[in-house]
Every structure is written in structure tokens, then in C-alpha cells.
C-alpha positions as a Python dict, from the first residue, in 0.01 Angstrom:
ca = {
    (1, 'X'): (0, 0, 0),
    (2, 'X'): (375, -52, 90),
    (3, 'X'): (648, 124, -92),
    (4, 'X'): (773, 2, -426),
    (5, 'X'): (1012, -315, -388),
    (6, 'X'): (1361, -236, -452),
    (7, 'X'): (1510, -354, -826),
    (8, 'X'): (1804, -585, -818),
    (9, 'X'): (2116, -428, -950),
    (10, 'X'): (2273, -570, -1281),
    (11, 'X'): (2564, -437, -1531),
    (12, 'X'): (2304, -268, -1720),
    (13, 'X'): (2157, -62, -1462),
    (14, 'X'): (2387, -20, -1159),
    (15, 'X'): (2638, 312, -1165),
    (16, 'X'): (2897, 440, -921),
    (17, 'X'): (2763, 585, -564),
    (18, 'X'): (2931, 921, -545),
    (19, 'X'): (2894, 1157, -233),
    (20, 'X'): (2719, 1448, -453),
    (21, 'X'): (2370, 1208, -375),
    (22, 'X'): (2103, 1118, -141),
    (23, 'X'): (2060, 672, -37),
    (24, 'X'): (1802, 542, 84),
    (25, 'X'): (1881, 138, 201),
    (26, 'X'): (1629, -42, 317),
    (27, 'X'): (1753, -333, 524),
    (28, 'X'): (1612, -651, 721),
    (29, 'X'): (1649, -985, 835),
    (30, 'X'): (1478, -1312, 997),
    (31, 'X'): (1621, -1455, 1319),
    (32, 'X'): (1519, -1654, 1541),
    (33, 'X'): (1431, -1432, 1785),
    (34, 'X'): (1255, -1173, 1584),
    (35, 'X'): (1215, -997, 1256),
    (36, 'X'): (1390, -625, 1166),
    (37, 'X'): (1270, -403, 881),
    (38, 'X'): (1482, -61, 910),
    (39, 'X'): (1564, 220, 609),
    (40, 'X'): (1770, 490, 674),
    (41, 'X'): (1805, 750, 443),
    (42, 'X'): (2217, 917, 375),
    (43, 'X'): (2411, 1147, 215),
    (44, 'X'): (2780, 1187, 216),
    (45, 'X'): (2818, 1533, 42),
    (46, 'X'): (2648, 1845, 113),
    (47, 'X'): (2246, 1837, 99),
    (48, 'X'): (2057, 2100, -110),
    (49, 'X'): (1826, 2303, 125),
    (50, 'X'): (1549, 2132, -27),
    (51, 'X'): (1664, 1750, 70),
    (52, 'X'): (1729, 1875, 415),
    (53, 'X'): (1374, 2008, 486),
    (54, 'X'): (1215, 1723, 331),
    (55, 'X'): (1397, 1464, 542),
    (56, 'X'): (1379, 1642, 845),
    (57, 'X'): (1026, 1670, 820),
    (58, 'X'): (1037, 1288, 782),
    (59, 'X'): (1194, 1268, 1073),
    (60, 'X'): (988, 1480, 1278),
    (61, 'X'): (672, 1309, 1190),
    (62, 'X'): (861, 987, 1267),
    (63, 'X'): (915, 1123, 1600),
    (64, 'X'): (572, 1284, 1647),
    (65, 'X'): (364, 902, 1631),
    (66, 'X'): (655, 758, 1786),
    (67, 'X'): (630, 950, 2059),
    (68, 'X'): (248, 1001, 2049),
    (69, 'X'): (33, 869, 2360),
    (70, 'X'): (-295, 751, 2277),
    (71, 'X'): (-630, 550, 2415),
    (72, 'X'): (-653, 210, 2411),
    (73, 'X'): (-853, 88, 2097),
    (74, 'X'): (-715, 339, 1916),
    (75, 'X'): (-688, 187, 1528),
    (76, 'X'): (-380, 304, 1307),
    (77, 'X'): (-602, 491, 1031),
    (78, 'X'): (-696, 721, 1330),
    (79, 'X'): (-315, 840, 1478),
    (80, 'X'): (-135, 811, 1088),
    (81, 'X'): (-172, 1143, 1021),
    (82, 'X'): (67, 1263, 1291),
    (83, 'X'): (337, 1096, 1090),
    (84, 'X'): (264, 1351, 809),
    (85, 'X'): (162, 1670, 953),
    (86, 'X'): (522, 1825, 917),
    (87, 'X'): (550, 1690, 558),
    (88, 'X'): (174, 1860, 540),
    (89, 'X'): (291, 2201, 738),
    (90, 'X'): (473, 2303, 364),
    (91, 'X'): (250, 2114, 104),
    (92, 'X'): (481, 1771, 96),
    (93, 'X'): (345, 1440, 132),
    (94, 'X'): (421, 1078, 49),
    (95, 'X'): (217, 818, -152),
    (96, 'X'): (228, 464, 94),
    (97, 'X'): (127, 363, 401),
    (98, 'X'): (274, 455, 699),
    (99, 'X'): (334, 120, 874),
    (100, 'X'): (252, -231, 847),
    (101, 'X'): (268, -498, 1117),
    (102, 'X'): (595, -720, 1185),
    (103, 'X'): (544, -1042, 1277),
    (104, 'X'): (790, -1234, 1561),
    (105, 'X'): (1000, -1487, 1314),
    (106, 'X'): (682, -1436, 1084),
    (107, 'X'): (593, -1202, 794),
    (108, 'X'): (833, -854, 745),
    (109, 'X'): (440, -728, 627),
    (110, 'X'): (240, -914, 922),
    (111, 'X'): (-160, -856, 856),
    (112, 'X'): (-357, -666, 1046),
    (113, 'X'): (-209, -447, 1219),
    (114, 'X'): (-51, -138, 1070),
    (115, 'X'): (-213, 221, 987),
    (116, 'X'): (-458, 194, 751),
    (117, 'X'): (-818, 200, 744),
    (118, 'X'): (-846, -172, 772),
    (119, 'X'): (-622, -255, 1039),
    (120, 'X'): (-757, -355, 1384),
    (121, 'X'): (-729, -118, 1681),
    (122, 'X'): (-344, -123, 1816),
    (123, 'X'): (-335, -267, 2142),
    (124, 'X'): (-32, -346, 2371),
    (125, 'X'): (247, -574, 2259),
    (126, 'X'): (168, -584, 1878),
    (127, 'X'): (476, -472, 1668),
    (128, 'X'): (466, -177, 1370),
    (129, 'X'): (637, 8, 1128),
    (130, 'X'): (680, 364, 1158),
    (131, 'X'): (794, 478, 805),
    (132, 'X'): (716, 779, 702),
    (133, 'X'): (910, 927, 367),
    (134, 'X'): (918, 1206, 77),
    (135, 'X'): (1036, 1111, -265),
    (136, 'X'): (1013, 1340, -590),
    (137, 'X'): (1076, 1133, -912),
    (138, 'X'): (1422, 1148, -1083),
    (139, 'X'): (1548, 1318, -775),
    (140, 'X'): (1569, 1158, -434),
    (141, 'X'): (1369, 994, -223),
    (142, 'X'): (1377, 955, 182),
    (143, 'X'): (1205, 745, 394),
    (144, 'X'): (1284, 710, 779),
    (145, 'X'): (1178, 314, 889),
    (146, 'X'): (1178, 187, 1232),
    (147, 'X'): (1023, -98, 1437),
    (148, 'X'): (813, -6, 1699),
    (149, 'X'): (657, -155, 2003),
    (150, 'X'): (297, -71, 2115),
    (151, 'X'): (369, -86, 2515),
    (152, 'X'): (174, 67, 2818),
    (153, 'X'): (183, 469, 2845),
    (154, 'X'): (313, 614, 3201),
    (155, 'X'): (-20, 817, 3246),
    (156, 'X'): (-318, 794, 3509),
    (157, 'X'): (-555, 635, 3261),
    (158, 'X'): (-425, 259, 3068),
    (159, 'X'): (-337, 494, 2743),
    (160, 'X'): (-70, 357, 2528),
    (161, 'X'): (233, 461, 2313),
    (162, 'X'): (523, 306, 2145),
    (163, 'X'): (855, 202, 2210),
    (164, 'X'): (1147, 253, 1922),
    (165, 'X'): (1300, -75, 1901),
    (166, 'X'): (1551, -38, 1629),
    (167, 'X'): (1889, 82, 1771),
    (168, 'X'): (2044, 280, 1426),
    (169, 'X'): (2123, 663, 1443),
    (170, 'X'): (1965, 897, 1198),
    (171, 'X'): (2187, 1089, 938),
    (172, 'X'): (2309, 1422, 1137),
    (173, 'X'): (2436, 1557, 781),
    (174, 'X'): (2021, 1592, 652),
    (175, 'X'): (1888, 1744, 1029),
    (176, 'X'): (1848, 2098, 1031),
    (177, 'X'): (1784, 2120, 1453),
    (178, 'X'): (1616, 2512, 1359),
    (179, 'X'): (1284, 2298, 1275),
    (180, 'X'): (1271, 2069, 1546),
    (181, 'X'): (1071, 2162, 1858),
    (182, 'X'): (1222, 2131, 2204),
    (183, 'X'): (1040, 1849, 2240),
    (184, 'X'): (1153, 1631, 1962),
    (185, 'X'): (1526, 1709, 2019),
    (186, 'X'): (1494, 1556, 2384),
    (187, 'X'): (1322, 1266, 2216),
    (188, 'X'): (1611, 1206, 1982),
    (189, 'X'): (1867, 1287, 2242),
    (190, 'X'): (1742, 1036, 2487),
    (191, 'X'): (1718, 752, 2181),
    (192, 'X'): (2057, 760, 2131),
    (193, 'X'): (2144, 741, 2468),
    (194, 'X'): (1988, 424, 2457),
    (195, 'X'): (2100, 315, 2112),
    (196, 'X'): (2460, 374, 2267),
    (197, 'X'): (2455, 184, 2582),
    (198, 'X'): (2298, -130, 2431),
    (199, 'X'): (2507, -145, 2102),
    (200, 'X'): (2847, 29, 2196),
    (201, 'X'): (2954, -280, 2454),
    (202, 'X'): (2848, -509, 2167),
    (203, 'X'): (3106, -356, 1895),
    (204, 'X'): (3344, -295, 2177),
    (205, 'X'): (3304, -669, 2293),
    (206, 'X'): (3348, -746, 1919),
    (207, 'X'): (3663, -551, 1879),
    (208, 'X'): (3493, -363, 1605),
    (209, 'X'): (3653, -40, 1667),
    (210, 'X'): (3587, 161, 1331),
    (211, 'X'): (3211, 117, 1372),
    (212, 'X'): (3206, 203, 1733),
    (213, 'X'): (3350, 531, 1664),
    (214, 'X'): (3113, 578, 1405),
    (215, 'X'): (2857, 522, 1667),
    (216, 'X'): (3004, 779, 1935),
    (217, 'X'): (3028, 1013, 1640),
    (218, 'X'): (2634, 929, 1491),
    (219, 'X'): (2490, 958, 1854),
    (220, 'X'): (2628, 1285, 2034),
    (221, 'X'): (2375, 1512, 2149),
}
């Protein structure tokens, strides 16, 4: 199951965004080359100590299957749980899937592949979801969405792993770097690396200066 379409706002239900709260936007388009599907998570004030556990478990299981290497004929159902194990570490979890295929100018949902027990075995170029997330009714809720690439692991044996495709920085405000392993802080230090040297020359080239300091800013080490 996918998470719970978004409502459209009207004068009846829509209110003020203030900084004292936690967003969640979940964005995509259709082009002609290719389909996005990305949700980042924000806040603008100051987190509770709660919201800033919970999302950066998100993010470390988002960075635990991205980062996973894995055999080839591997189905979803079987590598999903990595995705939730820090959620799991302190009795949190979410109630959706954890991924569903994206189709190339197709479907945002493209059937079969994905994580669930009735997806087929992920095999090189097929693209995914990653979106793991923690919401608590009446709250907040966080989810962490990015397209991912299944491509050829560097290993001895033809094992796979996936390649983060979508090039948007994570909110530094909800991170507390005391959970994160060594590990994962390389990972996310080496992703915005990238994210900067294939967007930055794009705003720059598009004089959009504001956002490209916002981007120098979002992707320090």
C-alpha cells in the first residue's frame, strides 16, 4: 500500500504555515525524459527531541537500503526491512510500503517492481522508490522519498546496489549526526558532493542566485 494521497487545500481547511511545525511536500513531475517522485520532510523552527529522532531514523534507514549491496535476484520483500531497522532499534515504525516502481515517462506507481511481497526480483536498470517515513496522528509526520537506480555493485561477484538519483538535500535542522554511524555520514557527505556539482552550474547558469546559496548552505559537510 502507498501512503495516503494528499487532500487539496480549500478556504475551509487550509491555515497559515508558521515555523513552530514540521512539512512534509511531496513533489513530482512527467517529462519527457523521465518521471520524479521526491518528499522531503522540513521544519523552519526548532524540532522537539522527539521529531528529530524520528526523522533521523528515517533517514538512516533511507541510507541503509540505499546504500545496501545485494545478490542478483534479490526481490524487494527480502532487503525492505533495512529501511526500517533504525525506526525498529526504539519501537517506531511506519504503516506503507517502502517503495514502488517508477516508470520512464510512464506510471509515478510503475507495477512490479517495488518492495513488497509481490514484486519481482530487482535486477539492474529497473527504477524504485526508497521512502521510508514515521508519522503519529495529529502530530507530524516524515517521510524521506527518493528515486533510485538498481545499477551493478563494484564487488568480485555481479551483486547489485542502487544509485540515488534525485539531487535535493535533506533538512540539516531535523539530523542529529550523534546517531549516525561513520558510515552513513560519508554516504551523505559524498551525495551532496554530487548533488552540488550537477545542480550548482545549473542555478548558476540560470542566474538563480538565492537558490544556489541555499544549495551551498543545504550541502556542506
Amino acid at each position: 500500500s502507498d501512503p495516503p494521497a494528499p487532500r487539496s487545500p480549500s478556504n475551509g481547511s487550509s491555515r497559515k504555515l508558521s515555523v513552530d511545525e514540521m512539512y512534509l511536500s511531496d513533489t513530482g513531475g512527467q517529462y519527457l525524459d523521465g518521471t520524479t517522485d521526491i518528499t522531503r520532510t522540513v521544519h523552519w523552527g526548532v524540532p522537539t527531541p522527539l521529531q528529530k529522532e524520528a526523522y533521523t531514523r528515517v533517514l538512516m534507514g533511507s541510507i541503509d537500503l540505499s546504500r545496501l549491496i545485494f545478490p542478483p535476484n534479490t526481490a524487494g520483500g527480502m532487503v525492505e526491512s533495512f529501511a526500517r531497522r533504525a525506526l525498529w532499534d526504539v519501537g517506531l515504525n511506519y504503516g506503507h510500503g517502502t517503495g514502488h516502481g517508477i516508470g520512464n515517462f510512464l506510471s509515478v506507481h510503475e507495477w512490479p517492481v517495488g518492495f513488497q511481497s509481490n514484486n519481482v526480483p530487482l535486477a539492474a536498470g529497473m527504477f524504485t522508490s526508497i521512502e521510508p517515513g514515521y508519522y503519529r496522528d495529529g502530530e507530524f509526520g516524515i517521510r524521506i522519498e527518493d528515486v533510485a537506480l538498481v545499477v551493478e555493485a563494484q564487488t568480485k561477484e555481479p551483486f547489485l546496489t542502487f544509485e540515488v538519483v534525485s539531487l535535493v538535500p535533506y533538512d540539516r535542522n531535523l539530523i542529529d549526526l550523534s546517531l549516525l554511524s561513520p558510515e552513513q555520514i560519508r554516504y551523505l557527505n559524498t551525495r551532496y558532493e554530487t548533488i552540488r556539482a550537477r545542480v550548482g552550474p545549473e542555478l548558476l547558469r540560470q542566474r538563480l542566485e538565492e537558490a544556489y546559496a541555499w544549495l551551498q548552505r543545504s550541502t556542506e559537510p
